[in-house]
C-alpha positions in Angstrom: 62.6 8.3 58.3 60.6 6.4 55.1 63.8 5.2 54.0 64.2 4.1 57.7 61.0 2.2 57.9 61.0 0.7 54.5 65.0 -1.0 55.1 63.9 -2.2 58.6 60.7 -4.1 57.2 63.2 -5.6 54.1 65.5 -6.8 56.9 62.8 -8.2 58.6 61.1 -9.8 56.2 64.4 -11.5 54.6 65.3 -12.8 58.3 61.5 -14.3 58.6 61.1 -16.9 56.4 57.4 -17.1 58.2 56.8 -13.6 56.8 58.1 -14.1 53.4 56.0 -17.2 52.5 53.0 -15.9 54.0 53.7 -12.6 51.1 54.4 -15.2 48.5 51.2 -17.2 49.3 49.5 -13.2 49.2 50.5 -12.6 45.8 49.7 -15.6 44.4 46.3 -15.9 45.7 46.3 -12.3 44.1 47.7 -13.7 40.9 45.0 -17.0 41.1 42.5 -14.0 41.3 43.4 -12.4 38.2 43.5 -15.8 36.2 46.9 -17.0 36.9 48.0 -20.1 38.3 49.5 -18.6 41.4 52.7 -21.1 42.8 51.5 -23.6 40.7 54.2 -24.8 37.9 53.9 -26.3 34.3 55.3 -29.8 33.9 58.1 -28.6 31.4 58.3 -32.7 29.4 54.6 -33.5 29.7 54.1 -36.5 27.5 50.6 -37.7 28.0 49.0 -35.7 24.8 45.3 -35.6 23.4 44.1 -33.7 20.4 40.8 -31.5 21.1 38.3 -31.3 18.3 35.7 -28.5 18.0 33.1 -29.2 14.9 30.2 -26.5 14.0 27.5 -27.0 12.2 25.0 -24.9 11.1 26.1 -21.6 12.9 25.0 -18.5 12.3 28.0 -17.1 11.4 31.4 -16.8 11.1 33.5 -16.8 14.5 36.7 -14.9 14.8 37.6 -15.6 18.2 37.9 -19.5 19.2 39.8 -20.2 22.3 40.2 -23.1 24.2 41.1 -24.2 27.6 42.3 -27.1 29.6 41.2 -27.3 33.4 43.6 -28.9 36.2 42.4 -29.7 40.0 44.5 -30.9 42.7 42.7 -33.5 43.8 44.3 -33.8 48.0 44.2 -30.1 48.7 43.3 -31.3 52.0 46.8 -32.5 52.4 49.0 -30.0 50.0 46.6 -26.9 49.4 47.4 -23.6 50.8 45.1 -23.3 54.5 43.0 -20.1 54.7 43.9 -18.3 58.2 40.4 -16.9 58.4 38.5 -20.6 58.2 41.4 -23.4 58.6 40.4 -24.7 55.5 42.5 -25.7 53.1 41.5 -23.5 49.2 40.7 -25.0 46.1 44.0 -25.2 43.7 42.8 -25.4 40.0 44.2 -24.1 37.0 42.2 -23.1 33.4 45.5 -23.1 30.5 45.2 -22.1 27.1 44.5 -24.6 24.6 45.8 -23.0 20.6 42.7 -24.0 18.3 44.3 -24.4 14.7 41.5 -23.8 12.0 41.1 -27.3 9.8 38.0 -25.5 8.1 34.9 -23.4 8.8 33.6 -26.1 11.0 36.3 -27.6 12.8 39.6 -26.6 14.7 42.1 -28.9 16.8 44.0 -28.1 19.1 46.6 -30.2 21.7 46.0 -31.0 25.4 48.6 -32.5 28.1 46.8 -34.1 30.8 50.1 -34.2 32.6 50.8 -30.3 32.1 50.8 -29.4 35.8 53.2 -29.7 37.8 53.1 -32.3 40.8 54.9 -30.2 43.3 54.8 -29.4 47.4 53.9 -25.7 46.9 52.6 -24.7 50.3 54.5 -26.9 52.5 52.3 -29.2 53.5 52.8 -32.3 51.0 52.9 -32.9 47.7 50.0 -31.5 45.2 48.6 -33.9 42.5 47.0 -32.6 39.9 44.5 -34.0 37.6 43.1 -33.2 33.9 39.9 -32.5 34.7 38.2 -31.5 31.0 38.4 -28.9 28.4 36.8 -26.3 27.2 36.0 -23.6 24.2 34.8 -20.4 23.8 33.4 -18.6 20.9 32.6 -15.0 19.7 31.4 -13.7 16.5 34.3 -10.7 15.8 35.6 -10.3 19.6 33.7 -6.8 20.2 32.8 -5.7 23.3 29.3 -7.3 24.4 28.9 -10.5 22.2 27.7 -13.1 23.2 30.1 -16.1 24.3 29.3 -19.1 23.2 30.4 -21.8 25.9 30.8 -25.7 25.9 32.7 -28.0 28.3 33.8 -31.6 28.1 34.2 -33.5 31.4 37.5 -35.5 31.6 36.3 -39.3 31.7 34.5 -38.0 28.1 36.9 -36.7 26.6 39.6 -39.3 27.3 37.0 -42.1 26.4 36.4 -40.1 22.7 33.1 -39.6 23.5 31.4 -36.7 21.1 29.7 -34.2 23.5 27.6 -31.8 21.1 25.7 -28.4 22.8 23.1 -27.1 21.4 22.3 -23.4 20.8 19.6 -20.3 19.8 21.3 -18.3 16.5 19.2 -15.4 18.1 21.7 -15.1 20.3 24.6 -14.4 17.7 26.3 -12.1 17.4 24.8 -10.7 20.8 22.2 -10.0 22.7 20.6 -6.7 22.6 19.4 -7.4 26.6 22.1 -8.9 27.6 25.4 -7.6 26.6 28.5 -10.3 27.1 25.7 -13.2 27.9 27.4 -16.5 28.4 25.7 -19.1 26.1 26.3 -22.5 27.6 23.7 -24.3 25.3 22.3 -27.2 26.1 22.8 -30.9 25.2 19.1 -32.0 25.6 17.2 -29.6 22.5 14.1 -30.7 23.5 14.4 -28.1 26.3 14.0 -25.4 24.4 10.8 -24.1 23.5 9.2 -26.5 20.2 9.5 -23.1 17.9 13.1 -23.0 18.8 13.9 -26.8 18.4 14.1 -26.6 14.2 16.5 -23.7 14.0 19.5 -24.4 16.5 23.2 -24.4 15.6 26.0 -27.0 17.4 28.7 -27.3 18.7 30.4 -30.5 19.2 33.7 -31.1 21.8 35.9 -35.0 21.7 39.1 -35.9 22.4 41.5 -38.1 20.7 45.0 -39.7 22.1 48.0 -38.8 20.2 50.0 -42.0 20.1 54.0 -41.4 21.0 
């Protein structure tokens, strides 16, 4: 009887092509959930290229992890994006991809982005996605343990394609974590004067540009 049931709903799903998008769009809102990019494709020749520079200076240690990340944003989800049954709205389609930091030294690490990674593409049927670059982004942590503190900066695309330096500023205390809050997210600040005046003389930095790579 299982066997039954299971074969009748494979047949019935293979003749419904209604049926078998709607599972397709399922699992990869379920795969978008768990950090992947869902129906979304990589651009397999991107050529427009940028070098991402991370600089430290005065940290209070050393820090074994250092990952980086590009963010893509379709930009007409209104016209492409997948539409949620429950609203009628059409979802936000954006994608965070890994971005290799090389070490150059102690205080610096490069690493390439493609603002043309993503893949323009009519994924839900409705018209054609276009995705744009939309910034980058690193994270640090002082061995990777459970419960450090990230330390987080993000550069905003128009920066980062102008060369502009965008520097963060942060509270050593913090490093390696924080004994109240275990896996804090450190975003810094690029104003120091917000911090308190005895905090002002003792902060660390973290500085994020971009660079084109001529062809």
């Amino acid at each position: 009887m299982k066997f039954t049931q299971c074969l009748a709903l494979l047949l019935l799903t293979a003749c419904n092509p209604e049926i078998a998008m709607n599972q397709e769009h399922a699992a990869a809102e379920a795969d978008v959930a768990n950090g992947g990019r869902g129906l979304a494709k990589l651009n397999p020749a991107p050529r427009k290229a940028y070098e991402l520079t991370l600089r430290l200076k005065d940290a209070p240690g050393p820090f074994a992890v250092v990952s980086g990340v590009a963010q893509y944003d379709v930009v007409n989800e209104d016209q492409c994006g997948h539409v949620e049954p429950a609203t009628g709205t059409a979802s936000r389609i954006t994608s965070q991809e890994d971005v290799v930091l090389h070490k150059v030294s102690d205080t610096e690490y490069r690493g390439m982005v493609y603002l043309d990674l993503m893949q323009d593409e009519d994924y839900y049927g409705r018209g054609v996605c276009r995705w744009e670059f939309t910034g980058a982004g690193v994270m640090l942590k002082a061995t990777g343990a459970e419960g450090e503190t990230r330390f987080l900066s993000f550069i905003e695309a128009d920066r980062f394609k102008k060369g502009d330096v965008m520097t963060r500023y942060y509270v050593p205390r913090h490093y390696p974590r924080s004994e109240k809050l275990p896996d804090f997210g450190a975003s810094g600040t690029e104003d120091p004067s917000k911090y308190r005046p005895e905090l002002q003389g003792n902060l660390f930095t973290a500085s994020l540009s971009g660079s084109e790579v001529q062809p």
